[in-house]
N, C-alpha and C positions, 0 to 999 in steps of 0.2 A: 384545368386538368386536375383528377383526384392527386392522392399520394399515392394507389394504387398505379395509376398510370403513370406517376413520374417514376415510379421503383421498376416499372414494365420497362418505359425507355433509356433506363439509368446505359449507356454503351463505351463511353468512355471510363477512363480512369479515374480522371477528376468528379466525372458524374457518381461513379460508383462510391469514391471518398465520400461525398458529399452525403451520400443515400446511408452509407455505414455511419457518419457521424452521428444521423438522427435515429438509426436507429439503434446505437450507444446513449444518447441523450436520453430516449424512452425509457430501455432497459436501465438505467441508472435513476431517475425517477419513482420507476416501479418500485424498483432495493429500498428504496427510501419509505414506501410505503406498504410494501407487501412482503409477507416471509420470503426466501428464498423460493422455499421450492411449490409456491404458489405461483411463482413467474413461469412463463413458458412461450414457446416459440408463438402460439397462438394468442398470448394476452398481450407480447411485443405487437404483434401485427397489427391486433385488434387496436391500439392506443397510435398505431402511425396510419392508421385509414387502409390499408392493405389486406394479405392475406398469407395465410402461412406458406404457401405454392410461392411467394415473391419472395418473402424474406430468404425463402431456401437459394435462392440467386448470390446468397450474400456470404450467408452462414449454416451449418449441420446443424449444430447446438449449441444453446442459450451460453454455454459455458465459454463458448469459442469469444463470445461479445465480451463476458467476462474478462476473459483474457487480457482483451485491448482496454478494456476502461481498467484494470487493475497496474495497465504499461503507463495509460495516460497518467491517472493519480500518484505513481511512485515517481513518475517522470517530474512532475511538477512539485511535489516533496522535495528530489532533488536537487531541483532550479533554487529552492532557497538555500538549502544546506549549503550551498556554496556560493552564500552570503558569507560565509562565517572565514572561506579563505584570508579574508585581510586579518582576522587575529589570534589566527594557529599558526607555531601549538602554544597555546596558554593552560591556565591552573584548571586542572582535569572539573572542580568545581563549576567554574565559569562554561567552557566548552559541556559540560556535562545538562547545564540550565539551559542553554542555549539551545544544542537541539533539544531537549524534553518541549522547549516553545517552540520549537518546529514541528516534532511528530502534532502535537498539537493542534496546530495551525491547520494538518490534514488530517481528524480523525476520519474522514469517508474514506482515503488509501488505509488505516489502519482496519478498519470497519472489509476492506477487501481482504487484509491481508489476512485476516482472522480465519477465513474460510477456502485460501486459495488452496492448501496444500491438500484439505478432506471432501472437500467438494467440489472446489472449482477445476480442479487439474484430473477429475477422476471421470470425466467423461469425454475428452476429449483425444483426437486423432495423435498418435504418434508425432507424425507428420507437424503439424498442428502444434503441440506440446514443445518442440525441440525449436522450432522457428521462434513461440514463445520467453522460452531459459535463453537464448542466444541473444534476443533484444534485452533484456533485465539484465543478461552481464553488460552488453555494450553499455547500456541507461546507467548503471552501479559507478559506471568507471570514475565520474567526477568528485563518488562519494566518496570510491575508495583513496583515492588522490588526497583526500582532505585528510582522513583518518591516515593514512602513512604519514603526511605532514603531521600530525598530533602525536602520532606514536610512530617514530622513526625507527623503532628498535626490531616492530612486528615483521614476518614477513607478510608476505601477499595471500598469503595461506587462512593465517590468522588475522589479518584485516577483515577478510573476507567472512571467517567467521561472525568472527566480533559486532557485524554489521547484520548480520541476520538473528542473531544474540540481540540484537536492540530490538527488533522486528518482534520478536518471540515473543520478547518481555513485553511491548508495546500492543500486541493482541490481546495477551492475558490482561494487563492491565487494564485496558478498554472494553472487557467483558466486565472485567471488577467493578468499573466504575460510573459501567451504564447499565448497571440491574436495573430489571424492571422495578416499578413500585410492587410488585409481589413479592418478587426474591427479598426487597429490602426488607420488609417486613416480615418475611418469615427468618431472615437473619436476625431482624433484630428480637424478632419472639425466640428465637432460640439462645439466643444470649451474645451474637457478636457487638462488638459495639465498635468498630474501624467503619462505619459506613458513612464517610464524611471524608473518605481519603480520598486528596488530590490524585488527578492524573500524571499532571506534569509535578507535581512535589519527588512522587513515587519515581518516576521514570529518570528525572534530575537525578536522583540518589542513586537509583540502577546503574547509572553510565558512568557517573563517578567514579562507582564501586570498580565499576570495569577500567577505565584509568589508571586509578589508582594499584589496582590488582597487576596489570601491566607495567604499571613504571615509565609510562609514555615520556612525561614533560621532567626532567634531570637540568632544567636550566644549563648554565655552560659547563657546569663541574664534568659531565661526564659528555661533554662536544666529543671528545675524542676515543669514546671506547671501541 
């Protein structure tokens, strides 16, 4: 059977998962080697043997794919960050280096997150979009769990920010420090000279800041305020 034909007969649920994996797998590939907005419903199709008439069985648009591989990659970000439960809350320093080697570990979730908000979420269904934010809060919740543990004082308000505050910084940074060899060069013809700045050094010192700025970790002096 082609993969056209197996995407014909996909009837089940499980069959249908299965058909959506691969074609997350394609579309994720392609990001990897092609601008964004040179991928399209027809270059996915074209890369899993099919046809844009099948893949429509699955998804509207390219962005909807996005969507799930941007749940997948922060899901799995997650999954480690809550390695770090056995030793929070500790010296905002330590926790601060910690995750900066996490975001790390995933710049392809960072590489998503850079684009979700101006492009990815800007074609897609209502419908769509809201089913989206409803999964990334449930996925968030182990995150936020950790960071209340590290900063007991915040509310859930300010967790919540504070966590997208990393994200933010972690985009920016990840643009900073994967210039092409053109940008670097015309940065450094123009007179910068920071083009040798770590990712996770930078990110390490952002989180801190943010620790610190908070007042998270009070050791036992202040157990009882």
């Amino acid at each position: 059977k082609t993969m056209s034909e197996e995407f014909i007969r996909a009837r089940t649920k499980e069959q249908k998962e299965i058909r959506m994996s691969a074609v997350m797998e394609v579309t994720d590939a392609q990001f990897h080697k092609m601008p964004y907005q040179s991928i399209t419903l027809s270059t996915i199709a074209r890369d899993l043997g099919s046809s844009r008439a099948n893949l429509y069985r699955y998804v509207k648009t390219k962005e909807e794919i996005f969507l799930q591989l941007y749940l997948q990659k922060e899901k799995a970000c997650i999954q480690e960050m809550q390695s770090l439960e056995d030793i929070v809350p500790c010296d905002p320093a330590l926790f601060g280096a910690k995750m900066a080697e996490i975001f790390f570990h995933h710049l392809d979730f960072i590489h998503y997150q850079s684009i979700l908000a101006q492009i990815i979420e800007q074609n897609v269904s209502l419908e769509a979009l809201t089913a989206f934010k409803k999964q990334v809060r449930e996925d968030r919740a182990p995150v936020y769990a950790l960071l209340k543990k590290q900063c007991p004082s915040l509310s859930q308000k300010q967790i919540q920010q504070m966590f997208l505050t990393f994200l933010y910084e972690s985009s920016g940074l990840y643009a900073h420090t994967q210039a092409s060899p053109l940008t670097i060069k015309a940065m450094e013809l123009a007179g910068f000279t920071n083009q040798n700045d770590s990712f996770t050094d930078m990110l390490a010192e952002f989180i801190t800041m943010c620790m610190q700025h908070y007042r998270p970790f009070h050791h036992k002096e202040n157990s009882h305020d």
